[in-house]
C-alpha positions as CSV (number, residue, x, y, z in Angstrom):
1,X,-2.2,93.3,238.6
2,X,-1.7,89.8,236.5
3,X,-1.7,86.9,238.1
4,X,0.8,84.1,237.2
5,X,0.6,81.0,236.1
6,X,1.8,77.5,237.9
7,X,4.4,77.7,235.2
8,X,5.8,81.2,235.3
9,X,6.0,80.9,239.3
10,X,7.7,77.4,239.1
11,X,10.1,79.4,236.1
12,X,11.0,82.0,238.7
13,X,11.2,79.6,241.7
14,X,13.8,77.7,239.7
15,X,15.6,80.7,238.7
16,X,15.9,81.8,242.3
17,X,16.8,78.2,243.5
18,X,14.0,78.4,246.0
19,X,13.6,74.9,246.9
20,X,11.2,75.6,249.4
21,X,9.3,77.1,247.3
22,X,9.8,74.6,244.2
23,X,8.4,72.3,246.6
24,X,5.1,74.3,247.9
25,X,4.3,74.9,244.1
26,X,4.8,71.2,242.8
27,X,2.8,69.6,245.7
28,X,-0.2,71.9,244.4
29,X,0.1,70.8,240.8
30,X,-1.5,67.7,239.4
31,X,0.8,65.1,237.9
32,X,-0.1,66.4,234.5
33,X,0.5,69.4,235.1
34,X,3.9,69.4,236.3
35,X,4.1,67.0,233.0
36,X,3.3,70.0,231.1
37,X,5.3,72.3,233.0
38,X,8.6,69.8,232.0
39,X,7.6,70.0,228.7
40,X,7.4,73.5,228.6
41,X,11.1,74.4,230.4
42,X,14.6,74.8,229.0
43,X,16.9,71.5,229.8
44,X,18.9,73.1,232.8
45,X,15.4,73.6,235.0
46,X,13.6,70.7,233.7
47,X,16.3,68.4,235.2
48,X,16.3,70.6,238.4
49,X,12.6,70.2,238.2
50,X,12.9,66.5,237.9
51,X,15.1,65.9,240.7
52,X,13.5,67.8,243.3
53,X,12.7,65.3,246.1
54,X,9.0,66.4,246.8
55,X,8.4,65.4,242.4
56,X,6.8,61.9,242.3
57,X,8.3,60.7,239.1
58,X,6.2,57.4,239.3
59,X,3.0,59.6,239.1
60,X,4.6,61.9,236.1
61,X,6.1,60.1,234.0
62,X,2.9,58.5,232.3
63,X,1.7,62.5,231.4
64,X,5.2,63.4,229.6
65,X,5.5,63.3,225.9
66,X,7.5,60.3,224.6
67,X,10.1,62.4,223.3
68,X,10.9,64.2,226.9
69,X,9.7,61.3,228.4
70,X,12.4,59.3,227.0
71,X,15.6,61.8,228.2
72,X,14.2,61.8,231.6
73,X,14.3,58.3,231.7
74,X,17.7,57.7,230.2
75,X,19.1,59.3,233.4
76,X,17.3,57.0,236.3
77,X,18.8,53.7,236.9
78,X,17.3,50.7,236.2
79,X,15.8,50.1,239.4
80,X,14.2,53.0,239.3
81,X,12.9,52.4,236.3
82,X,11.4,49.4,237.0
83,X,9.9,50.6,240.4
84,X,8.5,53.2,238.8
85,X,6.8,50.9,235.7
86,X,5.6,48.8,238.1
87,X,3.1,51.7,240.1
88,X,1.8,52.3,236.9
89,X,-1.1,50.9,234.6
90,X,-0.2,48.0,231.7
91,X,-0.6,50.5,229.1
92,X,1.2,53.8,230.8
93,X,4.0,50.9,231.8
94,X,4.0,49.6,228.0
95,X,4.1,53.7,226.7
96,X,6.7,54.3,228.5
97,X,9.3,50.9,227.8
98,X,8.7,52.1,224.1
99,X,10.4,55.6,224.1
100,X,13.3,53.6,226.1
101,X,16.3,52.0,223.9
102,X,16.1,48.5,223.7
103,X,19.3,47.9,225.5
104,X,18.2,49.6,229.0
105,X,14.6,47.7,228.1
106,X,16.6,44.4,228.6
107,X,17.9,46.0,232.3
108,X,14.5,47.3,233.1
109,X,12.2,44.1,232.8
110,X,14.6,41.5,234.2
111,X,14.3,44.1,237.6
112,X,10.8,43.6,237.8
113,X,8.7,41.4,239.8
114,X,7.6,38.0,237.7
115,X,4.2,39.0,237.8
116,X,4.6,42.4,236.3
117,X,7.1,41.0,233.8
118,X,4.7,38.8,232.5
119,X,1.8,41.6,232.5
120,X,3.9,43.7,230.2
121,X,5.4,40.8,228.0
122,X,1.8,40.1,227.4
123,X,1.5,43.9,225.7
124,X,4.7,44.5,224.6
125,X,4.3,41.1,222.3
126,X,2.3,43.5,220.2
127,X,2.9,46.6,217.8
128,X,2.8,50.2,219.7
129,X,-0.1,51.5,217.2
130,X,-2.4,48.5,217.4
131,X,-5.4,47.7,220.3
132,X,-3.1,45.3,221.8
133,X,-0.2,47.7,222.6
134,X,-3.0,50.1,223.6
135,X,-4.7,47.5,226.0
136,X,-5.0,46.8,229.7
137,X,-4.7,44.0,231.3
138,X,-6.0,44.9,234.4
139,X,-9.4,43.6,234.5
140,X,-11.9,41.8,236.4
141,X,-13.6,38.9,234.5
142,X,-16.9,36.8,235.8
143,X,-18.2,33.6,234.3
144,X,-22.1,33.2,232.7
145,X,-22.8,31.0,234.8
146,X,-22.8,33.1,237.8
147,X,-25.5,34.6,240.4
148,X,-25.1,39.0,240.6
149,X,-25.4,37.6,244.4
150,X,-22.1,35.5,243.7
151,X,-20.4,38.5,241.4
152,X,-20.9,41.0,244.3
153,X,-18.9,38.6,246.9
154,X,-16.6,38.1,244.5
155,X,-15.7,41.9,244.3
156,X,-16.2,42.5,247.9
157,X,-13.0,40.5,248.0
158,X,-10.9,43.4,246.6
159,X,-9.6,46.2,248.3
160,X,-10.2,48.3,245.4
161,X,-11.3,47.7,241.6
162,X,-9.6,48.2,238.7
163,X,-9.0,52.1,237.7
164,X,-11.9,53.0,235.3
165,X,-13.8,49.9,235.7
166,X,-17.2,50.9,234.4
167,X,-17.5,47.1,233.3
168,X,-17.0,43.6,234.1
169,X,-15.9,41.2,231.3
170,X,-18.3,38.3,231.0
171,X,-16.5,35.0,229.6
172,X,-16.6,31.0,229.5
173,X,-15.0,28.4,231.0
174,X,-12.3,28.5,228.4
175,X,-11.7,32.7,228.3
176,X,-13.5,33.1,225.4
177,X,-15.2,36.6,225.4
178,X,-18.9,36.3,225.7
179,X,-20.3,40.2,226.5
180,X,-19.8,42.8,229.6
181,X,-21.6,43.0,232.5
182,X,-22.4,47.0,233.5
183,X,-21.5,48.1,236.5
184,X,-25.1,49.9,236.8
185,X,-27.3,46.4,235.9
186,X,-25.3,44.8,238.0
187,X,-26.4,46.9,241.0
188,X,-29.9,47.3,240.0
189,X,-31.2,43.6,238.7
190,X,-32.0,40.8,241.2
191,X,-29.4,39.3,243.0
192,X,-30.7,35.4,242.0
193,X,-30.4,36.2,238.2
194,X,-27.4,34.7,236.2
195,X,-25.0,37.2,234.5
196,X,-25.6,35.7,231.2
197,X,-29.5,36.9,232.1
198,X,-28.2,40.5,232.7
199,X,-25.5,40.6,230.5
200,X,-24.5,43.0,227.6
201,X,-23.5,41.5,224.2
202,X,-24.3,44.1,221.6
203,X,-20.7,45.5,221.8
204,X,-18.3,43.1,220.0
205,X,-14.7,42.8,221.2
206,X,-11.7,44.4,219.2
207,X,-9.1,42.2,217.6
208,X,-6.1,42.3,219.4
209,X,-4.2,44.0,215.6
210,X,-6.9,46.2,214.7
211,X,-4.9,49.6,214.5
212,X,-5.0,52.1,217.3
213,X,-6.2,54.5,214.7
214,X,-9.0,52.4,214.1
215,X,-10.1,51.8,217.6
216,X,-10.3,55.7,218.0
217,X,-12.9,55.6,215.1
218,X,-14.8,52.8,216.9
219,X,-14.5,54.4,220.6
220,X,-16.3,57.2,218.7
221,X,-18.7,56.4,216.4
222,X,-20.4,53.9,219.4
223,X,-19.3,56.2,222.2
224,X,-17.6,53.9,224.4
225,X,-16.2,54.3,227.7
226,X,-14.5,50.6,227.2
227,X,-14.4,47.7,225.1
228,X,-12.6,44.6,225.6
229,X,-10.0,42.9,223.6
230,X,-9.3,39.0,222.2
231,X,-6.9,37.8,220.6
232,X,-7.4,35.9,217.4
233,X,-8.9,32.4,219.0
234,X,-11.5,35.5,220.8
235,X,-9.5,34.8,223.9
236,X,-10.1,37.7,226.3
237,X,-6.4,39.4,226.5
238,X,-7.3,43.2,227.9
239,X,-9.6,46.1,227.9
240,X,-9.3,49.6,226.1
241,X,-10.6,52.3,228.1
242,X,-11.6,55.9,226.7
243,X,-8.8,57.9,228.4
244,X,-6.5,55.5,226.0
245,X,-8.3,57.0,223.5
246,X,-8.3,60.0,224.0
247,X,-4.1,60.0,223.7
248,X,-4.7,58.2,220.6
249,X,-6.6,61.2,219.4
250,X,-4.3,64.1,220.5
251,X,-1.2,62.1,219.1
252,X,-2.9,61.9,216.1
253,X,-4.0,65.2,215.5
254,X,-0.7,66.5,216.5
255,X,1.3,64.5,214.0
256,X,-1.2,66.0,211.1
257,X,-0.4,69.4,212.7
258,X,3.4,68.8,213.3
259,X,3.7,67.0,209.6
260,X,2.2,69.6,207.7
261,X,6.0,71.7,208.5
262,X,7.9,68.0,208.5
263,X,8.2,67.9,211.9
264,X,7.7,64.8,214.9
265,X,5.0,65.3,216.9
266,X,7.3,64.4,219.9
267,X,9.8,66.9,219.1
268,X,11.3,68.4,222.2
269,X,10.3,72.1,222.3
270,X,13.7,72.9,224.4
271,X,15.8,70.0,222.9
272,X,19.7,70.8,222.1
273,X,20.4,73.2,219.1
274,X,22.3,70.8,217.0
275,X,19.5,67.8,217.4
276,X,17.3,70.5,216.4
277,X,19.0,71.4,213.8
278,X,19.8,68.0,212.5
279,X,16.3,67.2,213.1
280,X,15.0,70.0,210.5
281,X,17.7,70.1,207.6
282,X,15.9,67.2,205.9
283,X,13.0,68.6,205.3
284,X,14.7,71.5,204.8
285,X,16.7,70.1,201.9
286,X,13.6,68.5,200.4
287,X,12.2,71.8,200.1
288,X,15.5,73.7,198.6
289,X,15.0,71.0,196.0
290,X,11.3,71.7,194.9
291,X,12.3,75.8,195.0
292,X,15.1,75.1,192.9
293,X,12.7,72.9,190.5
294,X,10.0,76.0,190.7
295,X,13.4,78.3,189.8
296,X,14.0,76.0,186.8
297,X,10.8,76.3,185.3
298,X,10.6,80.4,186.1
299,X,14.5,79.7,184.3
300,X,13.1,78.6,180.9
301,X,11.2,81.5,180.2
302,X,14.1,84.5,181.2
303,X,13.5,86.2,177.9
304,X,9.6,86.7,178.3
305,X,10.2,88.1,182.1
306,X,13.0,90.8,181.0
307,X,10.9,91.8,177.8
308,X,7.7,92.2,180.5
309,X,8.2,93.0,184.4
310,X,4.5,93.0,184.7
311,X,4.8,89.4,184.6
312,X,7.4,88.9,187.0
313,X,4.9,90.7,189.9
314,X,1.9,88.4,188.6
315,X,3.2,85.5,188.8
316,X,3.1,85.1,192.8
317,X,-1.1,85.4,192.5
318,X,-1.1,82.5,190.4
319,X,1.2,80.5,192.2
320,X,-0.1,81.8,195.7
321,X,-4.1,81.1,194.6
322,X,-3.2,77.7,193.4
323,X,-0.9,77.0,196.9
324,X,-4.5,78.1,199.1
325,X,-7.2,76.2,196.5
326,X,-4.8,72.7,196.8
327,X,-4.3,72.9,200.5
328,X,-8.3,73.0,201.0
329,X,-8.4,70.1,199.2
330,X,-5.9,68.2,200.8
331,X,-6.9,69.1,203.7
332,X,-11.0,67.3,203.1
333,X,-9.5,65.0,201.1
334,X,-6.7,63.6,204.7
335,X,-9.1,64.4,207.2
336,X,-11.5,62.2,205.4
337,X,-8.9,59.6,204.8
338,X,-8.2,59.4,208.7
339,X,-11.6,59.5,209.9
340,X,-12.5,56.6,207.2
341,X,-15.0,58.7,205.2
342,X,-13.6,58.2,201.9
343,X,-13.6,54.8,200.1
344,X,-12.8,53.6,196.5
345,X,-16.7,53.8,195.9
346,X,-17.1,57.7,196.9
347,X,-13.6,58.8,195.7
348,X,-14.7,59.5,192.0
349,X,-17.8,61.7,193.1
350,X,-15.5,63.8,196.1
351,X,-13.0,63.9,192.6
352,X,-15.8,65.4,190.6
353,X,-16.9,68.0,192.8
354,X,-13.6,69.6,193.7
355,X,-12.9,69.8,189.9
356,X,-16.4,72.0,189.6
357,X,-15.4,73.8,192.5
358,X,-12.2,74.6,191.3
359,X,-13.4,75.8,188.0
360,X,-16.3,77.8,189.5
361,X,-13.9,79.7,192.2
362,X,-11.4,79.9,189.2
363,X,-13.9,81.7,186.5
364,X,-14.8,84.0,189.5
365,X,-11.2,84.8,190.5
366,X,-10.3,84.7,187.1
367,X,-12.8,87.8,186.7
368,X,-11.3,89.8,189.2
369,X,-8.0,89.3,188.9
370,X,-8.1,90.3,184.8
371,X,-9.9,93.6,185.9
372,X,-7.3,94.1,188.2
373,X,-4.8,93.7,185.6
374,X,-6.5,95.9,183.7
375,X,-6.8,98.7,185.6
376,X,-3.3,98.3,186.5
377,X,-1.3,97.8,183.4
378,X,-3.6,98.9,180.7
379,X,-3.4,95.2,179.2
380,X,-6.7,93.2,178.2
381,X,-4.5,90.3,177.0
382,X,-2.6,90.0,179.9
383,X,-5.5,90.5,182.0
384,X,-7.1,87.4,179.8
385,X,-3.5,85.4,180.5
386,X,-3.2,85.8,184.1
387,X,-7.1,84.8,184.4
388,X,-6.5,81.8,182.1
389,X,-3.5,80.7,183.9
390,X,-5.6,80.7,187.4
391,X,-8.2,79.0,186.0
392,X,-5.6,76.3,185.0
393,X,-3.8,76.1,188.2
394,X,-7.0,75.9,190.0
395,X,-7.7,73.1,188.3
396,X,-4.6,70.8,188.7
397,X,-4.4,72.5,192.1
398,X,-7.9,70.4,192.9
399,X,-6.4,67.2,190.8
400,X,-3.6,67.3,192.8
401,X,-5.1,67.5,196.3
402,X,-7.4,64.3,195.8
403,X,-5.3,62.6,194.3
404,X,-1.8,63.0,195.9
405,X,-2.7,61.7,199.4
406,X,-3.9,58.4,197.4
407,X,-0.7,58.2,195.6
408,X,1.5,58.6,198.5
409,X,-0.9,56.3,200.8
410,X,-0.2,53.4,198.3
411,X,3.7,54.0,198.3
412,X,3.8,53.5,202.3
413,X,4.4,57.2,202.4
414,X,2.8,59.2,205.0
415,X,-0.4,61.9,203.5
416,X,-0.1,64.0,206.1
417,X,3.7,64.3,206.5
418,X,4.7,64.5,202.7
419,X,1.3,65.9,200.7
420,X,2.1,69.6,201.8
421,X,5.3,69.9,200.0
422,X,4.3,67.9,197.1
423,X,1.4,69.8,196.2
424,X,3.0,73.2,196.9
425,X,5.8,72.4,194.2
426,X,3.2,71.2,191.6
427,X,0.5,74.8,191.9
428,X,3.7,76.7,191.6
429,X,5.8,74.8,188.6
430,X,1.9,74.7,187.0
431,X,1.3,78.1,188.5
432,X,4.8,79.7,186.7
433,X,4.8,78.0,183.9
434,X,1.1,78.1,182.6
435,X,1.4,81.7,183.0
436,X,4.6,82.5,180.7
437,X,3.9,79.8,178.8
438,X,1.0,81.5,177.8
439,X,2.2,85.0,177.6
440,X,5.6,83.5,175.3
441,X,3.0,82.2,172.8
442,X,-0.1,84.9,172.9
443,X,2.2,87.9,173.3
444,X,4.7,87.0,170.6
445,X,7.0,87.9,173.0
């Protein structure tokens, strides 16, 4: 007998209607899981879901992806909006005003507090992908100067600390960054030392515009739990903590994922048919256009193909080989790109091998594919063509995929989202028409 999930019970409590029993399931669920469990249902039950009186949408809304995220939202009033920005952290808070239209942003702050209001302003002054839009404000900062016997009295004044506060900022009398005091030294070093004594200054502070991207590279290569943030006098502004990061991270591994087919990674799984639709036909189209380029080139050589069928079923192992040798490339060549591996001064060398690996997996394949031939159409000089022509598209194949991330990099056009289709349409218009180029001119045909 299998055992449900949370999901497919809350599915079939919503079907029934079962409030009661909407209820018993939701209070068991963590607040990212019910997040997921939105995500995952059809329009009709998610907005049941959403308004069920026992959902704390304060406590959910930070877990759901920007693109549901942002429909929820659409329908709360402003009020609710801002009550519900307000419970949250500066960075959730500054998340979620993003995925709202400007227009209902302009409701939503003025219905804050002035204290909160000026928290977010703070965050919202900077870009969404950069460490300040990714920052916190809420922080506790001590001075150099200072006894560890003054710093604990100073945090026994607060009913709690800071979420994730595995650090206290150390600065100067004019907020200028100066290291972090650890949690753990501050509890285990003599009360009468000063924290400048104690404190922690190998870990420099992150620019307020370094790129969120960037930060995730710095988070891990140092393994950091936090790191604080200055602006560019070195003015302390905020704090990045790891769970930050770690959205950075998923975001950015799902938009390589989600690109690679031309989609957002906040697409809405269950979003309306025609958005969906609308959503996909462009990249669609852009598709249609490089098949019907591939179809040209196939087009040029109609005489060889209807003197010789044998070509016409050879030609998608060319095409096909080429397609698979390009996309392992690419896929180094981006994944070294993001994770900052590959410079102008290494590019020429990763270049180099991915040619010789090309021609040494071509040769081989080249081999087997002309036996194959062979055997199959009695043909040594076709066998010799089609091995010539994989050769040839393995080649460009490898060209292509080192340097086509590059070229569309310095165009402001995104490797991940656009290299895919570009390099597909170049192995097969390569692929096609090394391969009856070569049989038009050695076959006399």
């Amino acid at each position: 007998m299998s055992i449900s999930t949370p999901l497919e019970s809350l599915q079939d409590a919503l079907e029934k209607g079962s409030r009661a029993e909407i209820e018993d399931i939701v209070e068991k669920l963590h607040p990212s899981e019910i997040a997921d469990s939105l995500e995952a249902l059809p329009k009709k039950q998610r907005d049941n879901l959403w308004q069920q009186d026992s959902l704390d949408q304060k406590a959910v809304l930070p877990y759901v992806s920007d693109g549901v995220s942002g429909e929820l939202m659409l329908n709360m009033p402003p009020t609710e909006l801002a009550s519900a920005v307000q419970s949250m952290a500066t960075d959730d808070a500054v998340d979620v005003l993003q995925n709202l239209p400007d227009d209902i942003v302009e409701q939503v702050l003025p219905a804050m507090d002035r204290h909160h209001y000026s928290r977010l302003r703070q965050v919202l002054f900077y870009p969404e992908n950069s460490a300040g839009g990714l920052m916190n404000t809420d922080l506790l900062t001590v001075r150099t100067e200072m006894t560890l016997k003054q710093v604990l009295r100073y945090l026994r004044r607060f009913d709690k600390l800071p979420e994730k506060t595995d650090v206290l900022m150390v600065v100067d009398n004019n907020n200028l960054y100066r290291g972090m005091l650890l949690i753990t030294d501050l509890l285990t070093s003599k009360p009468n030392l000063t924290v400048e004594q104690v404190m922690f200054t190998e870990i420099e502070a992150i620019e307020a515009q370094m790129s969120a991207h960037d930060v995730a590279l710095l988070f891990e290569q140092r393994d950091l739990l936090s790191a604080p943030v200055v602006d560019e006098q070195g003015i302390l502004v905020g704090r990045i903590t790891v769970d930050d990061v770690v959205d950075v991270i998923r975001a950015e591994a799902d938009h390589h994922l989600m690109g690679r087919a031309g989609l957002d990674e906040d697409d809405d799984m269950f979003a309306p048919v025609l958005a969906t639709t609308r959503n996909r036909a462009l990249w669609l189209g852009v598709n249609l256009a490089t098949a019907f380029l591939a179809a040209y080139v196939i087009g040029l050589f109609e005489a060889t193909l209807e003197k010789m069928v044998a070509l016409a079923v050879l030609m998608p192992i060319v095409a096909s080989m080429g397609g698979i040798a390009g996309s392992q490339t690419l896929t180094i060549v981006i994944r070294g790109m993001a994770v900052g591996q590959i410079t102008h001064t290494n590019t020429p060398f990763l270049l180099r091998k991915e040619l010789i690996v090309s021609l040494l997996n071509g040769v081989i394949w080249a081999l087997v594919v002309a036996v194959i031939t062979l055997l199959w159409f009695g043909s040594l000089k076709l066998g010799l063509i089609i091995g010539a022509a994989l050769i040839i598209n393995l080649f460009c194949a490898a060209l292509s995929g080192v340097l086509i991330p590059f070229l569309l990099q310095r165009l402001s056009i995104d490797p991940a989202l656009a290299s895919s289709v570009t390099l597909t349409t170049i192995t097969d218009v390569v692929g096609f028409g090394t391969l009856l180029g070569l049989a038009t001119i050695l076959l006399n045909i």
